[in-house]
C-alpha positions, 0 to 999 in steps of 0.5 A: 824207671831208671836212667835214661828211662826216667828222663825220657819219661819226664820229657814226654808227659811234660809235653803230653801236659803242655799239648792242650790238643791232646787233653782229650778222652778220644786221646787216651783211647787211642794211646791205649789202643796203640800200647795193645797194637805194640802188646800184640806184636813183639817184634814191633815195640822191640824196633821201636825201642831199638837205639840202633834205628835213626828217630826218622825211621822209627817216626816212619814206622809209627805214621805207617802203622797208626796214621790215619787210625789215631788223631794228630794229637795221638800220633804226636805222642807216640813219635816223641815217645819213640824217638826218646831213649828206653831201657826196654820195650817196658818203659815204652808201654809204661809211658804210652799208657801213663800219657793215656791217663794224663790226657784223661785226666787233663780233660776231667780237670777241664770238665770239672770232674777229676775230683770225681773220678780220684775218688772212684779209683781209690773207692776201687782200690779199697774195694780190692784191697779188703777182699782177697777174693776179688783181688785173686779173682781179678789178677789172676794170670788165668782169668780171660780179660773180658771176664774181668771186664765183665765183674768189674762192670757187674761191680760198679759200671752203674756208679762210676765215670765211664773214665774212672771204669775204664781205667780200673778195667785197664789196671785190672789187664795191664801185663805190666804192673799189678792190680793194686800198684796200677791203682796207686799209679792211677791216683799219683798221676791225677794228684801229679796232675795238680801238682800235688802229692799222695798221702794215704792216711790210715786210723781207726776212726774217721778224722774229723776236719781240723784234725785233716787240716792240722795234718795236711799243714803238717805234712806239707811243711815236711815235704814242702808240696801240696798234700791230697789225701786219701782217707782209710779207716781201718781198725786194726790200727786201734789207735794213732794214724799212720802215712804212707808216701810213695815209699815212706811210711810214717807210723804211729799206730798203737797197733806197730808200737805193740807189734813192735814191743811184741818183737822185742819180747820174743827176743 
């Protein structure tokens, strides 16, 4: 997001995590079911994102459209959110469902099961990201949302928290961002939920625990915050580690030196 996109954003989930009433799975369903209602009708969202209506009037809309379907913590949500600034109707949609996930993760923090589902969706992440058929098979533009649904509950609704499986099964419908992007995003808010940061760290052989914690001591005195790890073994990267965080990719790979010096050879 950008501009006054992003400040709206950040005002809204500070109040979403300062709304203890709204940390609640019953919250996050209803956030999710209301981004859907906005999804389904166009003309809707466009108004709700439209700076020439008043907040009074686009806050009337709202309680028309959804007061008495959602709870008072839902709909306190959706009214501070329609009556920030949004660039488009796509920062809007974004915001809701980004709110959904905070809630829900709020509550987990609360039941002592965040942990628990941080894993679940990064176990999924994996699962996608090392299969190009099964992420084909879920992003593709032709598949019906319920068979997505219905492989990814095939794939995992025996294991999973009932909120980690429906949060990939949203990731996997979301019209808004990617499959694996939406995962990512999923793993950063339940970090930014602990005020940490995430570092996917990629080598060729597990880690063992003093090399994690001489890592995490490294990283956070470089980014001066709190480190989460999330831990990939891959070994095609032969030797070394790389991290990526956010965008930044720190690498020191044996693999990107000899890619590197295979590049500079064909020179």
């Amino acid at each position: 997001m950008l501009g006054a996109s992003k400040n709206s954003y950040q005002a809204l989930v500070t109040a979403v995590d300062q709304n203890s009433a709204a940390h609640d799975n019953a919250v996050m369903n209803e956030l999710l079911l209301a981004s859907d209602t906005l999804i389904a009708n166009k003309s809707l969202l466009v108004a709700l994102v439209d700076n020439g209506i008043t907040s009074e009037a686009k806050i009337g809309i709202v309680k028309e459209v959804f007061a008495g379907k959602v709870s008072q913590g839902a709909l306190s949500i959706l009214e501070l959110a329609v009556t920030s600034r949004w660039l488009s109707g796509e920062d809007l949609l974004i915001a809701i469902q980004n709110s959904a996930a905070r809630c829900a993760f709020a509550a987990a923090e609360n039941e002592g099961t965040l942990d628990r589902i941080e894993e679940e969706v990064f176990a999924f992440e994996r699962i996608v990201a090392s299969s190009g058929d099964l992420e084909l098979l879920l992003s593709s533009p032709n598949a019906q949302t319920e068979a997505r649904s219905e492989l990814i509950r095939d794939l995992v609704a025996d294991k999973f928290h009932q909120v980690s499986l429906l949060l990939v099964t949203r990731a996997a419908t979301s019209q808004q961002i990617s499959l694996l992007a939406g995962l990512t995003n999923l793993q950063e808010l339940a970090a930014d939920r602990r005020n940490q940061v995430l570092a996917e760290v990629k080598s060729a052989i597990a880690l063992d625990q003093n090399q994690e914690k001489r890592l995490i001591t490294a990283l956070e005195r470089i980014y001066n915050q709190k480190i989460r790890l999330q831990k990939v073994v891959d070994p095609k990267v032969v030797g070394g580690i790389s991290v990526q965080i956010g965008d930044e990719l720190i690498d020191g790979t044996v693999a990107s030196r000899l890619a590197q010096l295979a590049r500079q050879l064909a020179q």
